[in-house]
N, C-alpha and C positions, 0 to 999 in steps of 0.2 A: 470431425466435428468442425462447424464453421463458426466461427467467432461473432459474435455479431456488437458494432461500436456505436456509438454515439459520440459524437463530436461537439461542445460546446465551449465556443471562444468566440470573441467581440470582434477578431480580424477577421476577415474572410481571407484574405493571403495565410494564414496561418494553416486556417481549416481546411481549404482548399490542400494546404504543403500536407496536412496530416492523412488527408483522404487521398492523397497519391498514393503515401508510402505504406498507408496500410491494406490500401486495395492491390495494391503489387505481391499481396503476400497471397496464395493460395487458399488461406485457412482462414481468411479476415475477411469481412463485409462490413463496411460503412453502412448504419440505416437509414443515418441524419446524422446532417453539422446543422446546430443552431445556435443562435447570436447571444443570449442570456439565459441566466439562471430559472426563470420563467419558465423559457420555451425548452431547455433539461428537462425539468422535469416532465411536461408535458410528454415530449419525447420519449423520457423513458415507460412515461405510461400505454404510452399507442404500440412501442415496438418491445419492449420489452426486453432490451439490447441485453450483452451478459456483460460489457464493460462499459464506463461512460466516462468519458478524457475532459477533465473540467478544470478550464482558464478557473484563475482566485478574483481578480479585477472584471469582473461584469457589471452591464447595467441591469437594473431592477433588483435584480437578487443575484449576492457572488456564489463564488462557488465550495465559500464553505460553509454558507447556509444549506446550500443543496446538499452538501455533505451530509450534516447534521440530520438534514430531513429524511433522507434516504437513508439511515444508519437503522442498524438493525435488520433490513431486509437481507435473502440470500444474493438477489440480483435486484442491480449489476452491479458488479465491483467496482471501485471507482479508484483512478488515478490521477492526480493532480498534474497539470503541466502548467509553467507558470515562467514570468521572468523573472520575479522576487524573489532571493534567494534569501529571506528575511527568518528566520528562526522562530517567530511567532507562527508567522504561517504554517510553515513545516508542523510545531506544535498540534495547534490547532486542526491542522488536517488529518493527521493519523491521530492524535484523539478520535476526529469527530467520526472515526473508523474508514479513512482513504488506504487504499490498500495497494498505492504507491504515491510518490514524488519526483517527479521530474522537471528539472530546467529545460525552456526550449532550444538551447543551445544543445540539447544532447544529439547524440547520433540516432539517424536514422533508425540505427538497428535496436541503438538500446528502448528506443519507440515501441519499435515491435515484443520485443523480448519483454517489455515491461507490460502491454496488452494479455501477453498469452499467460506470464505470469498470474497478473490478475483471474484472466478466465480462471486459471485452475485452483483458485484459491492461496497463491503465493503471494509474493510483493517483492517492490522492486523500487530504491529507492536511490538518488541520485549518488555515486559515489562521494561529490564530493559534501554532501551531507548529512551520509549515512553514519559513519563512527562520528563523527565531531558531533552531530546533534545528541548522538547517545551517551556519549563523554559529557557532554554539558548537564546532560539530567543526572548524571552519576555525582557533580560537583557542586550543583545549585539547590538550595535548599527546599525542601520538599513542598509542595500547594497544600498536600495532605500524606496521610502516611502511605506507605502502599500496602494496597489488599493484601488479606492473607488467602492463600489457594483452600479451598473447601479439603482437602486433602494434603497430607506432605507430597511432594515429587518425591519421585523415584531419584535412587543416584544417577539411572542413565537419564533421564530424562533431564537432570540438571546438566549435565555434560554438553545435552542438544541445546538447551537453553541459552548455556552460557556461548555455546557456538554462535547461535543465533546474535546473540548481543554482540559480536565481532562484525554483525552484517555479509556474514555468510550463508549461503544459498544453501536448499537440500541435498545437493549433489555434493557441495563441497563438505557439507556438513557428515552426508554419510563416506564419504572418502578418508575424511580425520578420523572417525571414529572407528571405519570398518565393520559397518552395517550396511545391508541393503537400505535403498530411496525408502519402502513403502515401508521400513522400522522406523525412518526416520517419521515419517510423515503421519505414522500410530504415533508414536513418540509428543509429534507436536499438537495433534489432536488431542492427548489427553491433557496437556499441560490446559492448550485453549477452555477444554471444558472447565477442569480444576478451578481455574483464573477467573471465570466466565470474559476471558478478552474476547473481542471481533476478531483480531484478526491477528499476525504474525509478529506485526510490526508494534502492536501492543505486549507478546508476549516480550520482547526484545525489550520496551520502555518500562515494564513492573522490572525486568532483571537489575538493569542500573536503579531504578529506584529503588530497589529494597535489598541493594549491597551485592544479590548472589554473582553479577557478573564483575566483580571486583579481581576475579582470578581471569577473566576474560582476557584480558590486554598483556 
């Protein structure tokens, strides 16, 4: 299956640097880099990309409006790439359901790897943002209380949960526990429904808010 991206950031060196490294990958197609939140969206409407790589600092509309707007759909997943490494942002963006976080300082690879995540419905989120952003929701006082799941979780599915809230990947997740990938990934799918979250990186931010990933660390 071939990937298909959208690119939207205000440099054009930037986009240009993103459309090399993702067109080098066999499995990735660039459809469009466009210059603002505007033309995102736009974009995603004509091509119907299954990810869309969205700068926060645009003109006309950023890119956590277009987050926002785009939320709830199944495509395309959207991951943030950004130079702000400002904890609001982060916030704000996986709320408004980004189904990754990236500085553009990252590696090439983590580029990719954080694209094909998204494709499949995973997330991927800058190391050095991932435990500390979720440490900070675990210590700051709550906006509101968190949701209760329409259902209790299972105990193994708290096990995946709490995994999760370490910002560990499904691989690694089923390696700790000594399950196969596709228990793990039943596993997170019914938590998502339970939750009604978007996406993974939600179900990680209800665990610290509502204490269960306390035994996490």
């Amino acid at each position: 299956m071939t990937i298909r991206v959208v690119i939207a950031d205000d440099q054009e060196m930037v986009r240009t640097g993103f459309r090399m490294i993702l067109e080098s990958q066999p499995d990735i197609e660039v459809v469009a880099d466009v210059v603002d939140g505007e033309e995102a969206l736009a974009a995603v409407a004509a091509h119907r990309p299954d990810v869309l790589l969205l700068d926060i600092r645009m003109p006309r509309l950023d890119g956590l409006e277009v987050t926002r707007r785009l939320a709830g759909q199944d495509t395309p997943r959207i991951v943030i790439v950004t130079t702000f490494d400002l904890d609001e942002y982060v916030h704000a963006a996986l709320r408004g359901g980004a189904s990754g976080f990236l500085l553009k300082d990252a590696s090439p690879a983590m580029l990719v790897e954080a694209v094909r995540a998204a494709a499949v419905g995973d997330s991927l989120v800058s190391p050095a943002i991932t435990v500390r952003l979720l440490r900070e929701m675990a210590h700051a006082p709550p906006a509101r209380a968190a949701r209760r799941p329409s259902e209790p979780l299972t105990e193994r599915e708290v096990d995946v949960v709490r995994c999760l809230a370490r910002g560990q990947t499904n691989a690694e997740i089923a390696g700790e526990l000594f399950v196969s990938l596709s228990t793990v990934k039943t596993h997170l799918a019914n938590v998502q429904t339970k939750l009604d979250a978007r996406n993974r990186v939600e179900i990680a931010a209800w665990a610290w808010e509502s204490g269960l990933a306390a035994g996490a660390t």
